[in-house]
C-alpha positions in Angstrom: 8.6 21.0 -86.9 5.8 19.1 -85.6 5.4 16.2 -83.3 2.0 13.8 -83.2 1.8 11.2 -80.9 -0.5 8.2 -81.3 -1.9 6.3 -78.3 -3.0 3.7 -80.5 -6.6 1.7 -79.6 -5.6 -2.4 -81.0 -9.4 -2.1 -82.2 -11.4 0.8 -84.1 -14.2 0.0 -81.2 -12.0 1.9 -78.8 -10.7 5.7 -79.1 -7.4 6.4 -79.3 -5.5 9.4 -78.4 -4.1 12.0 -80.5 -1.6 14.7 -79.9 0.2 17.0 -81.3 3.2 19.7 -80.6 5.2 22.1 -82.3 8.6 22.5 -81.4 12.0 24.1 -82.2 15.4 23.4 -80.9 14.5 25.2 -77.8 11.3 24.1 -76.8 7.8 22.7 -77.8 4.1 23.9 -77.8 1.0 22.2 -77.2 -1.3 22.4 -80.5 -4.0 19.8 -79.6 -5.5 16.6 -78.2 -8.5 14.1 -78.8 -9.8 10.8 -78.9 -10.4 9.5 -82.4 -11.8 5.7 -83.4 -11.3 5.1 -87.3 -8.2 5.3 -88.9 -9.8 8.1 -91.4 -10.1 9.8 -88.2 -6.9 9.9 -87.1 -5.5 10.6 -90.7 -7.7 13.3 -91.5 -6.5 15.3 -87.9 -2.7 14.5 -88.5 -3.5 16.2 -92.2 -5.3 19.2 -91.4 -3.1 20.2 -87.9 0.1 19.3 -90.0 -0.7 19.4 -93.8 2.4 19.1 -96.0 5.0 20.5 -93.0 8.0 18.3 -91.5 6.8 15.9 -88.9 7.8 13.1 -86.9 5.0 10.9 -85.1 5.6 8.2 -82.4 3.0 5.4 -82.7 2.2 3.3 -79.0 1.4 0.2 -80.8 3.3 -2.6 -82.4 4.5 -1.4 -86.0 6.1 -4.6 -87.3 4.6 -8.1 -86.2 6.5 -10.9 -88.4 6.0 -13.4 -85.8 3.0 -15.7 -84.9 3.5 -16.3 -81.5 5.6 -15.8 -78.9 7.6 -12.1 -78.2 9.7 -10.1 -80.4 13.1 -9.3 -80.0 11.6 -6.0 -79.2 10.0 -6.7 -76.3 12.9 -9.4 -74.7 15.5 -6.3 -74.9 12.9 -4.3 -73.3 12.3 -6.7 -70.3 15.9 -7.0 -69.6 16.7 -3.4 -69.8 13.7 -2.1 -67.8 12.4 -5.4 -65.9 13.6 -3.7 -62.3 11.8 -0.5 -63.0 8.3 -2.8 -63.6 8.5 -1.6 -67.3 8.4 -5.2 -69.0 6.5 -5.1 -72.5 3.6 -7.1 -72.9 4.1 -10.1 -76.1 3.1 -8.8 -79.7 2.3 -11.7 -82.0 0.3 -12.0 -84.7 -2.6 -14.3 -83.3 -2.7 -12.1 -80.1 -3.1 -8.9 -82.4 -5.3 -10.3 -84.7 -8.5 -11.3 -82.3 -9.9 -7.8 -82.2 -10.1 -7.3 -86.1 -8.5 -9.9 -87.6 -5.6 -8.1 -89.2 -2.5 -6.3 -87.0 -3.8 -2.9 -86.6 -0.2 -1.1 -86.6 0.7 -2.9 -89.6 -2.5 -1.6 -91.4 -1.8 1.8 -90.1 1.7 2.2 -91.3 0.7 2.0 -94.4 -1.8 4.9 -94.3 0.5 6.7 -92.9 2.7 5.7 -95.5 -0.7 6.7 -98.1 0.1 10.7 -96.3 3.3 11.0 -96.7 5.3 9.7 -93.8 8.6 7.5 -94.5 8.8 4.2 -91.4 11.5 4.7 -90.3 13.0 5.0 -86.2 16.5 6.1 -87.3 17.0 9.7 -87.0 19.7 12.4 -87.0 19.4 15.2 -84.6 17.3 17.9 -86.0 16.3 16.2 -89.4 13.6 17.9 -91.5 11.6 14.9 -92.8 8.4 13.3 -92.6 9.1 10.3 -90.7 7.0 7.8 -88.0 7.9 5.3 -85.7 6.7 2.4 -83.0 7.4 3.9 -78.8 6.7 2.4 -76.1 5.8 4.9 -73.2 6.5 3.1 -69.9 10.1 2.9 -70.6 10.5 6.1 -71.7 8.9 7.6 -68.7 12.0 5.3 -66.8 13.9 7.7 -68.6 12.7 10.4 -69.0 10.9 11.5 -65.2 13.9 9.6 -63.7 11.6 7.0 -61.9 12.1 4.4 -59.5 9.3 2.4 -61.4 6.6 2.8 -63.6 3.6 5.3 -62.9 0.5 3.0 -61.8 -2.2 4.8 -63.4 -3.1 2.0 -65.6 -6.4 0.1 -64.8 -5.9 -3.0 -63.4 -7.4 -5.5 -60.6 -5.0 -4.4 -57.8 -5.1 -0.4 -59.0 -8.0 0.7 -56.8 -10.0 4.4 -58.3 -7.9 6.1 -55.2 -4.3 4.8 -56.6 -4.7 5.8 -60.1 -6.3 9.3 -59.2 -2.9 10.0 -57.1 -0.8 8.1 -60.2 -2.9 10.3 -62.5 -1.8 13.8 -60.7 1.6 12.6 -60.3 2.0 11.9 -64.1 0.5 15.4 -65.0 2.9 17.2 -62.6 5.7 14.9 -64.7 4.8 16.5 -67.7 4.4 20.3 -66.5 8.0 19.7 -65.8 9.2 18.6 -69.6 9.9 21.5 -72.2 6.4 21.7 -73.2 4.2 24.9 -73.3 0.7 23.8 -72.0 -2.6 25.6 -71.7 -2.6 26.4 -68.2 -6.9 24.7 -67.8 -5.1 21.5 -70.1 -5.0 19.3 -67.0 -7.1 18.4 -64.8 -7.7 17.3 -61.0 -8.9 13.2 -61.3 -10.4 12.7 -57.9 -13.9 11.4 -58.9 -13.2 10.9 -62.5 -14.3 7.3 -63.6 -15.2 5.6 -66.7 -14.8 6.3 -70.2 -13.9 10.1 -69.2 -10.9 9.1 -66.9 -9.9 6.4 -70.2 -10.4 9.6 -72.4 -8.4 11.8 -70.0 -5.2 8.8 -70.1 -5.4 8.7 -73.2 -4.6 12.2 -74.1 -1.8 12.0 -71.7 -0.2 9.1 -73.3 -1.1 10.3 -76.9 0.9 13.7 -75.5 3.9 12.0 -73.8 4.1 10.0 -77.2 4.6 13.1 -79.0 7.3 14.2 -76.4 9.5 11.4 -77.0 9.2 11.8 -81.1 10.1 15.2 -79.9 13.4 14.1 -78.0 14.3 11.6 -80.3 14.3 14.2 -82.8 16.6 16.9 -80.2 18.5 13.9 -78.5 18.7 10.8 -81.0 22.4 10.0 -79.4 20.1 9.6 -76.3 17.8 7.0 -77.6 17.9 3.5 -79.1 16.5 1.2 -81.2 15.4 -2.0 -79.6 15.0 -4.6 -82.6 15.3 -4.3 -86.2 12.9 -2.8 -89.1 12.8 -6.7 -90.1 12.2 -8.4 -86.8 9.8 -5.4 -84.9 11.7 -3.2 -83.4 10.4 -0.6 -80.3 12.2 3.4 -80.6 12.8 4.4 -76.7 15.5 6.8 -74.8 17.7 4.6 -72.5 20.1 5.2 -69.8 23.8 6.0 -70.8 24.3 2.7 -68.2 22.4 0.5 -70.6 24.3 0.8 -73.7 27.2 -1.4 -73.2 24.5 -4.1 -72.3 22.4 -3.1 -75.2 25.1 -4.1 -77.7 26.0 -6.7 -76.6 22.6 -8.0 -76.3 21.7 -6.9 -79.9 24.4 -8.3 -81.4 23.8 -12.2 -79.6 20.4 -11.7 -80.8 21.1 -10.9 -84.6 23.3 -13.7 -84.5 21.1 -16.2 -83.4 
């Protein structure tokens, strides 16, 4: 079974990150990881490492935008499930999407992955042989996940100085040595000093990768996750806390019926 995750660029002008693992009931593999731009690009990899085989990949990128403005349900559940752990989701609508390229880039990508293959779908059963694909949102998941106080600050913004993000940066690779991942042992390396497009590259593997670890638990440990949303409303595929499930329901079920 494999596992691709997608660190999704909102424009072709910027690369996105591609990974992809093998795994069985026991453990997973690292196969491979790059930067790609087009979405030819990025199809054409998934095809030749996976080909015709079973294959779940996790896409960081909103899937399903129905609304113009404003947030999805998706991202309110999100922010009141994660908001103390500094994991709140930024708003997808469809005029924020749409000023890079003028169409909703995740929307446009479903459906070539749809063109390979793949069914869009987040509900899984635990150890399913299918072809499937589905939105993620990492940050969260890393809550989860690495059992964190708050959300790695590797990320580049105004008040995340080089020094920050390098320490952020070897704190997140030491995170996923620990998951049940073979890596090669040169995969990672030391940030001090990287800047530029090759630290962006270097994130971007590491998100594509942890994106392909939680389409990898989700597919050991779907009694684990949740669905945040709804296939007609946008909807965001993330492990949560066994504390958060009472809240979740409740919270789901106000939602649908307003």
């Amino acid at each position: 079974m494999f596992f691709v995750g997608i660190d999704l660029a909102w424009s072709t002008k910027n690369g996105t990150g591609v990974a992809v693992l093998e795994g069985n009931k026991r453990t997973a593999r690292f196969v491979s990881a790059g930067i790609f731009y087009s979405d030819a690009e990025i199809f054409e990899q998934v095809e030749r490492r996976i080909g015709g085989e079973e294959c779940f990949v996790a896409v960081d990128a909103p899937l399903i935008v129905p609304n113009e403005k404003g947030r999805r349900v998706a991202e309110k559940l999100v922010g009141e499930l994660f908001r103390k752990y500094n994991a709140g989701a930024y708003p997808a609508n469809r005029q924020r999407l749409a000023q890079w390229t003028g169409t909703i880039r995740g929307e446009e990508f479903s459906k070539g992955l749809e063109g390979i293959g793949f069914e869009h779908s987040p509900y899984v059963e635990r150890f399913e042989k299918s072809r499937k694909f589905f939105e993620v949102y990492p940050h969260p998941s890393m809550v989860v996940l690495f059992g964190l106080d708050r959300i790695l600050r590797y990320k580049a913004k105004p008040n995340h100085s080089y020094k920050l993000r390098w320490a952020e940066f070897d704190k997140y690779a030491k995170l996923l040595k620990r998951l049940r991942v073979e890596f090669p042992k040169d995969f990672f390396v030391h940030t001090e000093g990287l800047k530029g497009r090759a630290l962006k590259e270097y994130e971007d593997k590491l998100d594509a990768i942890f994106c392909a670890y939680i389409a990898y638990h989700c597919w050991h440990n779907p009694e684990k996750c949740a669905v945040l949303g709804d296939m007609k409303e946008g909807y965001i595929m993330t492990p949560i806390l066994e504390s958060m499930r009472k809240q979740l329901a409740s919270r789901q079920k106000e939602l649908h019926e307003f």
